[in-house]
Each structure stands twice: as structure tokens, then as C-alpha cells.
C-alpha positions in Angstrom: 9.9 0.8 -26.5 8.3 2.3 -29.1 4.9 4.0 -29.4 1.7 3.8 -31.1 0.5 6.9 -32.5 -2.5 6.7 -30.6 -0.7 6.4 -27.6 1.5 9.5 -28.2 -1.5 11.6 -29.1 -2.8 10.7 -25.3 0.4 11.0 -23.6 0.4 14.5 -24.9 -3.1 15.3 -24.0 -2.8 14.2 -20.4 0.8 15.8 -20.4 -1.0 19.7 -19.9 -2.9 18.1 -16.3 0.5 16.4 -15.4 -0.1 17.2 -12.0 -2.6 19.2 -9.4 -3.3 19.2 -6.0 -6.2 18.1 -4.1 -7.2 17.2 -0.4 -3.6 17.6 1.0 -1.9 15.8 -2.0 0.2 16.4 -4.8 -1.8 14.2 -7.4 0.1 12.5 -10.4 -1.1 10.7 -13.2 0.0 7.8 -15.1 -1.3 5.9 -17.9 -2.0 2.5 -16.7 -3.6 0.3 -19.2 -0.9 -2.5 -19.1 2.9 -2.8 -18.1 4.1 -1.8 -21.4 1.6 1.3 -21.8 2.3 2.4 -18.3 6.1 2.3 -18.6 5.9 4.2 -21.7 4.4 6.7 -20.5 5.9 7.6 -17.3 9.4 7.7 -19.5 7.9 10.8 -20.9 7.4 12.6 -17.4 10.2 14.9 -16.5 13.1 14.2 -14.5 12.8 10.5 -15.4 15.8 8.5 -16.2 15.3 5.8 -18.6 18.0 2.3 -18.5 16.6 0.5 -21.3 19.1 -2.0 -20.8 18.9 -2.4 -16.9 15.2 -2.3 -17.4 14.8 0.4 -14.6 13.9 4.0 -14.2 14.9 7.0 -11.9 13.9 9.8 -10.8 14.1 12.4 -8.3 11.8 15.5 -8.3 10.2 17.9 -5.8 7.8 15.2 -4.8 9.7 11.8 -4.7 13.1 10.0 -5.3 13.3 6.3 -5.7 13.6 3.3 -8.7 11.4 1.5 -10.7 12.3 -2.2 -11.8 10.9 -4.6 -14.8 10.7 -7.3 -16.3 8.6 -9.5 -19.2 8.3 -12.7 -17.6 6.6 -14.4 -20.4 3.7 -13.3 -22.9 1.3 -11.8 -20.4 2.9 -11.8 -17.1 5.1 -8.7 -16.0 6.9 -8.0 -12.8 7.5 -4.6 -11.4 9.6 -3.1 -8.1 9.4 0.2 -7.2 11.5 1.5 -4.1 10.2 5.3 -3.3 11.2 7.8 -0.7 8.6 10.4 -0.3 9.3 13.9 -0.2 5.8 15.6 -0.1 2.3 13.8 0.4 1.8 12.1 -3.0 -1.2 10.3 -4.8 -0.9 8.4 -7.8 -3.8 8.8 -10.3 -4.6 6.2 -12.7 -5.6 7.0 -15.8 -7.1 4.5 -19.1 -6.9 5.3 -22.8 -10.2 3.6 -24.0 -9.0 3.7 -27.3 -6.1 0.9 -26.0 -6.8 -2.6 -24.2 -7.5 -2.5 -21.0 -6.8 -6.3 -19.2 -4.3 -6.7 -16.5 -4.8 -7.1 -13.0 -2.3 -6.1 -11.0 -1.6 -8.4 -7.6 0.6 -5.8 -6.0 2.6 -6.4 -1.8 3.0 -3.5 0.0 6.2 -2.6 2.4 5.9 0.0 4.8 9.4 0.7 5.5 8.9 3.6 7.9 5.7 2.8 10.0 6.4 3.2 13.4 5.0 6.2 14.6 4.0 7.4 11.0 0.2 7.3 9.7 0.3 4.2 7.6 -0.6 4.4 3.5 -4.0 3.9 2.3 -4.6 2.2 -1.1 -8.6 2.4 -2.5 -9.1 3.1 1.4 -7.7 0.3 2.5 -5.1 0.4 5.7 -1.8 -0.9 4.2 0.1 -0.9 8.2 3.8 -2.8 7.4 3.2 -5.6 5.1 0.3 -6.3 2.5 -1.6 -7.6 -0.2 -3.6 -6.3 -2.3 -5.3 -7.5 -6.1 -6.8 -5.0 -8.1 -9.0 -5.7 -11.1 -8.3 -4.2 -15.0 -9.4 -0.3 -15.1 -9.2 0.0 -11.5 -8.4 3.7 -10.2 -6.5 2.4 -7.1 -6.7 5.9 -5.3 -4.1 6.3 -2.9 -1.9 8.3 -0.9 1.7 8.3 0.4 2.6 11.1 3.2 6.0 13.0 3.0 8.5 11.5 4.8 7.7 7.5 4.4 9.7 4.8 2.3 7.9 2.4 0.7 8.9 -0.7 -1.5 5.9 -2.3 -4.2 6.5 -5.5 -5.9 3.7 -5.4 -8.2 3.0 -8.6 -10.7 1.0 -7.8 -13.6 -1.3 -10.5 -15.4 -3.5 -10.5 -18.3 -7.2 -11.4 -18.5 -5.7 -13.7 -21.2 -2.7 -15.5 -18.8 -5.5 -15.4 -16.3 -7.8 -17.9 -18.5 -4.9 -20.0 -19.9 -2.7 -20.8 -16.6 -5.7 -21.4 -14.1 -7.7 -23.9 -16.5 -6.4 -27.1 -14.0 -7.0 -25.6 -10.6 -9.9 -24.0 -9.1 -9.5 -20.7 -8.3 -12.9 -19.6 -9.9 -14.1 -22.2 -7.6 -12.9 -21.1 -4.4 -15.3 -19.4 -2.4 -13.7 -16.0 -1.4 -12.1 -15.5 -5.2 -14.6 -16.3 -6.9 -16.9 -13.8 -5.0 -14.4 -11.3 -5.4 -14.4 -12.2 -9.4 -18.1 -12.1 -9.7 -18.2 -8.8 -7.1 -18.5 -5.6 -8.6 -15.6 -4.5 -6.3 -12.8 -3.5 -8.1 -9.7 -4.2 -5.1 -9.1 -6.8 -3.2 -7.0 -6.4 0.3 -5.9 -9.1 2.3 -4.3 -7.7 5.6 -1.4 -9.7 6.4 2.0 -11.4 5.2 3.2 -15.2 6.2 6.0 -17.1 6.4 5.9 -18.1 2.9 5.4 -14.6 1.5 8.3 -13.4 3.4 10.8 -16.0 1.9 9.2 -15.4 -1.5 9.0 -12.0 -1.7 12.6 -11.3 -0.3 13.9 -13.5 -2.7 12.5 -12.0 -5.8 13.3 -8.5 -4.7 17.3 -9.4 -4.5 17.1 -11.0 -7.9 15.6 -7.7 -9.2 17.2 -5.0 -7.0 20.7 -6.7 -7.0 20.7 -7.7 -10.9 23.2 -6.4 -14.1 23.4 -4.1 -16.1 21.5 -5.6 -18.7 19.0 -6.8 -16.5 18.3 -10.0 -15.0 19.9 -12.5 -16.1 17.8 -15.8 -15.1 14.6 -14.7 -16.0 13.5 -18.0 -16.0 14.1 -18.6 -12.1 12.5 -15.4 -11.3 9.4 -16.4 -13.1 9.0 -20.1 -11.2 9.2 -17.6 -7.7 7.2 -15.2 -9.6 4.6 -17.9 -10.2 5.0 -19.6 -6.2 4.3 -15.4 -5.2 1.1 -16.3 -7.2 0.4 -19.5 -5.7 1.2 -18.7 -2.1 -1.3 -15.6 -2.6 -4.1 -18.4 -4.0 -3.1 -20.7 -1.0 -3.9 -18.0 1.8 -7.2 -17.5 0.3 -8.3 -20.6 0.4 -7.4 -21.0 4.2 -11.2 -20.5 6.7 -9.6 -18.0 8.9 -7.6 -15.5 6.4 -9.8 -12.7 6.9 -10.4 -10.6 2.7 -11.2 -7.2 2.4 -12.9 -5.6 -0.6 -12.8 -2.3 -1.2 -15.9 -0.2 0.0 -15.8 3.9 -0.2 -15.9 6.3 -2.9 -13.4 8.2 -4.7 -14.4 11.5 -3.2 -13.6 10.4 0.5 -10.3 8.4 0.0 -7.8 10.9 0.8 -10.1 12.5 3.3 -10.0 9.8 5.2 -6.4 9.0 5.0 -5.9 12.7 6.1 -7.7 12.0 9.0 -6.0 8.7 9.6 -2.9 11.4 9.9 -4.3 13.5 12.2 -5.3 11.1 14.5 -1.5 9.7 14.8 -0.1 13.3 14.7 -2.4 14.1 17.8 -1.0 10.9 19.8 1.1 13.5 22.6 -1.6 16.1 22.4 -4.7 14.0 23.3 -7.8 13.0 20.9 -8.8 16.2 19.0 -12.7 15.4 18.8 -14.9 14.3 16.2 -16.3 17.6 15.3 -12.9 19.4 15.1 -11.5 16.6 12.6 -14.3 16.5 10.6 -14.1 20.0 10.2 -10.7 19.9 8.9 -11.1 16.8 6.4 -14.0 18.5 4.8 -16.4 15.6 6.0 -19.6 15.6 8.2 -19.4 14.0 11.5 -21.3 11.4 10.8 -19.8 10.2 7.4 -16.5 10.6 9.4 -17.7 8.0 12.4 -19.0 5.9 10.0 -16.8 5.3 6.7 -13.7 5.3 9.6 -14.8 2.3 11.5 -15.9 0.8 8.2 -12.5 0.9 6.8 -10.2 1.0 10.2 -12.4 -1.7 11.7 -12.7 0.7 15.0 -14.0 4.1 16.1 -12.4 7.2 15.8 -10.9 7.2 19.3 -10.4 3.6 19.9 -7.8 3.7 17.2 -6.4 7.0 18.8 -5.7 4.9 21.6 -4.5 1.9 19.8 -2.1 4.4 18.1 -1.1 5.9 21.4 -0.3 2.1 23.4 1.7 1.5 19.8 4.1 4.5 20.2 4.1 3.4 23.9 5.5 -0.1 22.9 7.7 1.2 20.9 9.3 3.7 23.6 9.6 1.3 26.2 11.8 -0.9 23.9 13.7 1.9 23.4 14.4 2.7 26.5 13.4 -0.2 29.1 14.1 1.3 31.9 11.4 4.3 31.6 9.3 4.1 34.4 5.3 3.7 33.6 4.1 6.8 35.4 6.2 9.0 33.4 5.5 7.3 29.6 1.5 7.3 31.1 2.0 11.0 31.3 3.3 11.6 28.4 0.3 10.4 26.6 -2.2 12.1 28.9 -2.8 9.7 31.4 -2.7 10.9 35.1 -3.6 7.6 36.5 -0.7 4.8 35.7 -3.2 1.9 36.7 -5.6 3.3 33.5 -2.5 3.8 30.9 -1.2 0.3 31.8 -4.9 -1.4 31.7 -5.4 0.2 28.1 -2.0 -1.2 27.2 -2.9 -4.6 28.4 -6.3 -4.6 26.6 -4.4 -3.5 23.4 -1.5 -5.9 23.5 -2.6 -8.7 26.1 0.4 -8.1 28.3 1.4 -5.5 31.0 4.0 -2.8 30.6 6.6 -4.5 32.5 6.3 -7.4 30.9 8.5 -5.7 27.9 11.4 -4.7 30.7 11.5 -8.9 31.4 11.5 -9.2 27.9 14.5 -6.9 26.8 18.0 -6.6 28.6 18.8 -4.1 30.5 
């Protein structure tokens, strides 16, 4: 791909802040006015390994290791996999050259290969926990944050303002209710918390066309852009339906990764107990009360009642480990003296007792 000279000129402007660190996180920038722009220049960042033929890149540096897959579906309409291991807490930074178009949303689903235990990523301070969607507008910043030590995949599909106009002329999405809010919103990010059936079968398909394809790429383009287009469609569906429950995005740059940090903390501290407003606020750099308040905003719950949400989900996840682990002793492993408390929280959390999981999995 070759570059304009405006283009170069930028790259090698933003080239001297390649990357810095700020609030816990190695920051790196990319250029992201469309696909093409984007893909040009992170082929000028160091360590990156360029298959012009395969349409992927690779790279492994200090901060990350992983692939990143494309493809031109048509005029308009890209596709994009990336499959990333983390290696130190990374944010991705955004950047626009004005003096370049600036017209693609991005509909991006979000695998969270390596939740369990682990704080899960945030995306314009949204919680991404396993599986998500997420729609960002053109020019959005999408601040966001990946902790060292997770795998995550993104299948990202890239539209123009233009393929927008021209492929949704016969159905209504400017009509439905919850998009066209969104549309008319001045929120740039749209986040809707969950997968389906349909996604699943959609989204695993496209990812073995593009992960599994040749060497010179992928050879039926033309199937992967009718799944491409049912991704699209599926996402449309969902947000039609009265109970699919859409988040926009709410905070400020300043307190994105703040928040996430805390988010961290909290799930860090599950075997140690909860460490206290004042003594987490402290060490995000936030005030108490912008802590309590942007937290339950974007978590949906107070500080400690996702604490102890965190705690009952490591606690799940021991007792199918190990079945036969009496309640008393994985109660007092998370702080509880009293069994009858530990296993009342776990109910109200999960709508079940302990031993239900021990009928549930084989001895």
C-alpha cells in the first residue's frame, strides 16, 4: 500500500511520541482514520512484520505479541482480526489526521480469552467481561486498556459513512428506536453487553475463514462478505429486540484508565478482603466520591458489591475445580468466618447454593 505524502509527513510527526506512559499503562498510538490509513501506519511501527500477500501483520515487542488480519470486502466495508497476547498493561490511543477523511465506524466483538479470575478490559469505560459488542462512531478515541497477562481476540468490521447511506436505504435502522438515538446522541460508543446464539455461530465462522486462510489470503472473499454482512444484521436484530439492554458511553478521557485500575485492584484484593474506598481512591488518583460514583455508573454496582460479586465468581470457579472442597474452608479463604453468610452471598449472587455445583459436577 502505498502512501500519500500527507500521510507520510504525519506518520513521521507522531513517530517522535510513539509511545509514553500514563496511569499504569504503556500508551500506543495509531493512526486511525480508516482501514487503509490505519494499516499503513502501524506497518511503519517497529518490530512489525508486514505479509502483503497473506494480508496480516506480526509483531512481538516488549509490550505485546499477537496477529493482525484483513481484508477489503467491497468498496467501503473492511474486516479486521487481531489475536493479542499481552505482555505489559497496554492502551491503544487513537489518533486522526484532519487533513485525511475521517468516516468509518467501526462495529468491533470483543473476546476475553483469559477472564476468569483476571480484571476484565475496559473499552471507552465500558466493562468488556468474556464476550461483547461494541459500535463506535468515525473520530471516536475509544480509550482503552488491556492488563499484562490477558489474551484477547477483536473481530472488528469497518464501514463507511458512505456504505452506511447506500446499504441501509430499504430497512429501517434510522428508524429503530435505540439506533437511532444512538445516531442522533452526541455519544460517540455504543456497548451492548452480551453475545447470542447467532453471534456465536457467526462470529466463529468468520474467524476460521480468516485465521485458517492461504497464503495469499482468503480465497472466497465473497462468502466471507454474505457472513460479514449476517454479523451486521444479527447485531441490527438484537437491537431491535425490548429487552436487549444498550450502553452508551458516559465518562471522560481523564478517568478511563483510572477506573479500570481500580476495577484491577478490586479483583487483585479478592483473598485479602475489600481495601476501602479511601485507600483505593488514593491510589487511582480520584476523590472518593468521583470513585463511588463514576464506578456504579459504569459497573452498574458499588464498589464493594462488585468486590463481592468478584469474590462468589472466583468461588464458582474453585468449587468446579475441585468439587469436593468443603464450604467452610473456600468461606475462609475469602474472609468469611461464618459458612452460613459465605454461602447466603453465593446464593444471592448466583441463585443457587454451593452444593448445588457438587450435584452438578461428578465426583
Amino acid at each position: 500500500m502505498l502512501l500519500l505524502p500527507t500521510l507520510q509527513k504525519f506518520i513521521l510527526k507522531f513517530r517522535q511520541n510513539l509511545f509514553y506512559f500514563k496511569d499504569g499503562f504503556f500508551v500506543l498510538p495509531y493512526i486511525a482514520n480508516s482501514p487503509k490509513v490505519m494499516l499503513n501506519s502501524m506497518s511503519w511501527m517497529p518490530f512489525v512484520k508486514h505479509d502483503h500477500k497473506k494480508k496480516m501483520m506480526k509483531t512481538s515487542t516488549l509490550f505485546f505479541e499477537g496477529d493482525l488480519h484483513y481484508e477489503e470486502l467491497e468498496e467501503g466495508l473492511w474486516i479486521l482480526v487481531s489475536d493479542i497476547n499481552f505482555k505489559k498493561n497496554v492502551s491503544y490511543n487513537l489518533i486522526y489526521d484532519t487533513s485525511l477523511p475521517i468516516d468509518y465506524y467501526t462495529l468491533s466483538l470483543y473476546f476475553n480469552e483469559t477472564r476468569c479470575i483476571a480484571p476484565s478490559a475496559l473499552i471507552n469505560n465500558m466493562v468488556n467481561k468474556d464476550k461483547s459488542w461494541m459500535l463506535h462512531k468515525p473520530g471516536d478515541k475509544a480509550i482503552n486498556g488491556h492488563f499484562a497477562g490477558s489474551k484477547a481476540v477483536f473481530l472488528m468490521v469497518y464501514f463507511s459513512r458512505e456504505w452506511l447511506l447506500k446499504n441501509t436505504q430499504n430497512i429501517d435502522i434510522f428508524t429503530n428506536g435505540k439506533l437511532k438515538n444512538w445516531f442522533e446522541s452526541d455519544s460517540q460508543s455504543l456497548y451492548l453487553p452480551e453475545f447470542f446464539h447467532e453471534t456465536d455461530k457467526l462470529s466463529d465462522s468468520i474467524l476460521k475463514i480468516i485465521l485458517n486462510k492461504g497464503t495469499v489470503g482468503v480465497e472466497n472473499l465473497l462468502n466471507l462478505r454474505v457472513k460479514t454482512l449476517d454479523l451486521i444484521g444479527a447485531f441490527i436484530k438484537k437491537t431491535r429486540e425490548p429487552d436487549t439492554k444498550i450502553q452508551y458511553d458516559i465518562l471522560g478521557d481523564s478517568n478511563r484508565r483510572k477506573l479500570l485500575n481500580a476495577e484491577k485492584k478490586l479483583s487483585e484484593a479478592i483473598l485479602d478482603g475489600f481495601p476501602g474506598v479511601e485507600n483505593l481512591a488514593r491510589e487511582v488518583g480520584m476523590s472518593a466520591t468521583k470513585l463511588k460514583n463514576d464506578f456504579k455508573t459504569t459497573y452498574g454496582q458499588t464498589l464493594f458489591k462488585y468486590f463481592q460479586r468478584r469474590q462468589m465468581e472466583a468461588a464458582r470457579e474453585l468449587f468446579l475445580k475441585e468439587p469436593e472442597a468443603k464450604i467452610s474452608y473456600v468461606a475462609a479463604i475469602f474472609g468469611y468466618v461464618n459458612p452460613g453468610k459465605f454461602s447466603s452471598a453465593f446464593k444471592k449472587c448466583f441463585g443457587y447454593l454451593p452444593s448445588a455445583i457438587r450435584e452438578k459436577v461428578p465426583l
